[in-house]
N, C-alpha and C positions, 0 to 999 in steps of 0.2 A: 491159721494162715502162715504161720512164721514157719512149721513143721513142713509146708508144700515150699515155702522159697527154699528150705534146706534141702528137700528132696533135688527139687529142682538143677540148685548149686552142684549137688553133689552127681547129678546125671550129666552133666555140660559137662564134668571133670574127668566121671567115667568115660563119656565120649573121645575129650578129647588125647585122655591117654589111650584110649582106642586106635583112634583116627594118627596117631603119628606113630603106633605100631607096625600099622598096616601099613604105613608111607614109607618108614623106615625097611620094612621085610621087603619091601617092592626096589626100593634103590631109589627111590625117590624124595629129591627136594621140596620145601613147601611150594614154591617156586614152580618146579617141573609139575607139580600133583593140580595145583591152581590153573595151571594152562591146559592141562587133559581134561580137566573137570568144570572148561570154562569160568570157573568162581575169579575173584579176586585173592591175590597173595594175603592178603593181610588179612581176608574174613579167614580163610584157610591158619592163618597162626591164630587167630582169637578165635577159632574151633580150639585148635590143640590147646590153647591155654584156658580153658574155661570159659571162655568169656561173653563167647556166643552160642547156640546153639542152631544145628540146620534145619530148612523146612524139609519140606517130603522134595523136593524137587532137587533142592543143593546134597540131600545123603542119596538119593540117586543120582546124580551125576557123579560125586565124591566115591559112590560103589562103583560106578561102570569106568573108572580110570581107577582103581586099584582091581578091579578086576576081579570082585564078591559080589555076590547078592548082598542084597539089604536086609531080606531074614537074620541070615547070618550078623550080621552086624549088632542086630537086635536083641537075638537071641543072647551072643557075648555080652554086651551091657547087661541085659537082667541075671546074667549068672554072676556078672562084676558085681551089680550091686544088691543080690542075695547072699545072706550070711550062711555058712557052709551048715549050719545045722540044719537049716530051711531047705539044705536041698534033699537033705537025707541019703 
């Protein structure tokens, strides 16, 4: 059980160094990103800092105001948090 909350911990982290990647490349505020994406400012910072994680409905909107699909999104988190031998 303790081995999935670490998983877990550590996916929220990968996301949300993700998620202020893409905010950042875009020129966007957490602010500006929160009101394109309908969410609230603060669930949008407690993304970036770990703290929350989104359901399917909040990483689609969060993707259709940065302006990626969600595959993509997906797909970079499992390559973040695959260790480089594993990809071969």
């Amino acid at each position: 059980m303790l081995r999935l909350m670490d998983e877990g911990k550590s996916l929220r982290e990968a996301f949300g160094r993700l998620l202020r990647e893409l905010r950042e490349a875009r020129g966007l505020s957490q602010s500006e990103l929160a009101l394109e994406s309908d969410l609230d400012q603060t669930f949008v910072s407690l993304l970036e800092r770990g703290r929350r994680q989104p359901s399917l409905l909040s990483l689609f909107a969060l993707c259709e105001a940065l302006d990626i699909e969600p595959y993509v999104v997906v797909r970079r988190l499992q390559l973040a948090l695959t260790p480089a031998a594993q990809r071969g």
